[in-house]
N, C-alpha and C positions, 0 to 999 in steps of 0.2 A: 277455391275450387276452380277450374277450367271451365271453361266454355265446355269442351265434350263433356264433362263429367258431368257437365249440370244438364245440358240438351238431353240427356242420354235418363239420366233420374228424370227429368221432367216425363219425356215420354213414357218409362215403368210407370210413375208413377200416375198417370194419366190412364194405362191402361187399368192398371188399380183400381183407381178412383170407379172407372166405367164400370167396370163387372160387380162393385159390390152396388151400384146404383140398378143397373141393369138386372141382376140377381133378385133385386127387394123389390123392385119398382116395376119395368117393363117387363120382365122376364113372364111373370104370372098375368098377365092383361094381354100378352099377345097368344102363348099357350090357349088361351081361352076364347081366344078369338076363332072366324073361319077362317080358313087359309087368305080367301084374297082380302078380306077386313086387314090380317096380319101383314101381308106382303104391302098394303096401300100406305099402311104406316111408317112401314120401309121405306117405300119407296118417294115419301113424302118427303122423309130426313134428306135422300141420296138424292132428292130434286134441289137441291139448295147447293150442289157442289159446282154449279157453275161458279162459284165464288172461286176457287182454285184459279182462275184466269188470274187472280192479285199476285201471280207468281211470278208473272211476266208484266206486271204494272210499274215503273220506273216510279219513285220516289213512295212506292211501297214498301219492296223488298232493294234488298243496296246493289251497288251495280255491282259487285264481285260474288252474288251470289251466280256460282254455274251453271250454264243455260244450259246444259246434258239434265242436268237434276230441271231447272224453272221449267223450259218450254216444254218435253215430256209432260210431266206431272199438271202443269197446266191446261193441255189438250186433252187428255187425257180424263181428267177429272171435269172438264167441260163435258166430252161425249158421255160418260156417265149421268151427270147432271140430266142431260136433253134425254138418255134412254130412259131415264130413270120419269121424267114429265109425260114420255108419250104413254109410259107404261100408265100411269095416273089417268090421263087423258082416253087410253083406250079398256078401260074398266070395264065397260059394257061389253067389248069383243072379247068374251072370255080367251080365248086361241089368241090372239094381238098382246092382250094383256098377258098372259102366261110367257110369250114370248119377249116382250120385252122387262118382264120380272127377270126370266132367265137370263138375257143378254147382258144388262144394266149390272148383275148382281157378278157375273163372269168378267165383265170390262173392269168394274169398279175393283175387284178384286186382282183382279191383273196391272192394274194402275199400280195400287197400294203393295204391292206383292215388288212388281218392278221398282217403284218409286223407293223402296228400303235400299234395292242393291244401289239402285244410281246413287242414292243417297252417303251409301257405305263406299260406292268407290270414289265418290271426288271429295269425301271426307267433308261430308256435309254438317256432324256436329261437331267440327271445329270451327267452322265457319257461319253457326249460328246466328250469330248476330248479321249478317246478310242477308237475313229471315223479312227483317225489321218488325214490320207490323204483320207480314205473315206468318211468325213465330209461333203461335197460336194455333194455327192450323194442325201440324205435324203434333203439337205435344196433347191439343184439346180434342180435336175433333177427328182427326185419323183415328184414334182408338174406338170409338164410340163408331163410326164406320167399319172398321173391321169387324167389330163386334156381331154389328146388326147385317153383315154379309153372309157373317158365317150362320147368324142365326135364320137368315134367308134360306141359305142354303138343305138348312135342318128341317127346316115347315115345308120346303120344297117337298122333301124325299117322305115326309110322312103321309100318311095315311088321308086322303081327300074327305073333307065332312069338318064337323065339329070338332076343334081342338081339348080333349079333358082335360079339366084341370087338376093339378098338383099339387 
């Protein structure tokens, strides 16, 4: 099998794996949550993406991985990170807090949204293995991030109060 063909299943298959995780496990415990309980959870996860900076770490990823797709996706997923901590941090300003749920969940998502096309135009799962040790990233944990963005997005636009459960 190729390099893309296998990049390309990992990633399905990663999204796979998330939603029936997500579906049995999270899905029903955030539902059930308040709104900022839920988003804190979110935004707990989306606080760990300063790790994306390993994209531009030299004997991390190989030096012919493309710096249109590294440095992008690296900065990127850093500002995320940080909006994603103040938003944590500013928990008691409900208004602070709301706004950087908002902002966090809109960047983050615009990262990951760009970061496919960069991705697709310099033909990034052919060149997979330029990933190195950040290969990982794209197949394990971008799913599970998109996931929990869009589900940000969802607890956003409903109803304030008590989430029922399902």
């Amino acid at each position: 099998m190729s390099p893309q063909i296998i990049f390309q299943l990992h990633l399905v298959l990663g999204y796979i794996a998330w939603l029936l995780w997500f579906r049995a496990y999270l899905w029903p415990r955030l539902k059930a949550m308040d709104r900022v309980e839920a988003q804190r959870v979110i935004a707990t996860l989306h606080s760990f993406r300063f790790f994306g900076l390993v994209f531009i770490l030299p004997g991390v990823v190989g030096p012919n991985l493309p710096a249109s797709f590294a440095t992008f996706a690296a900065y990127w997923d850093f500002a995320t990170g940080i909006l994603a901590l103040l938003a944590l941090l500013a928990v008691r300003i409900k208004p602070l807090f709301w706004l950087f749920v908002v902002t966090f969940n809109l960047v983050g998502t615009l990262d990951l949204v760009l970061d496919y096309y960069h991705a697709t135009k310099v033909g990034l799962p052919a060149l997979a293995g330029q990933l190195g040790a950040a290969y990982v990233i794209p197949v394990i944990y971008v799913p599970l991030l998109m996931i929990t963005h869009v589900t940000a997005f969802y607890l956003l636009v409903r109803a304030p109060g008590r989430q029922e459960a399902r």
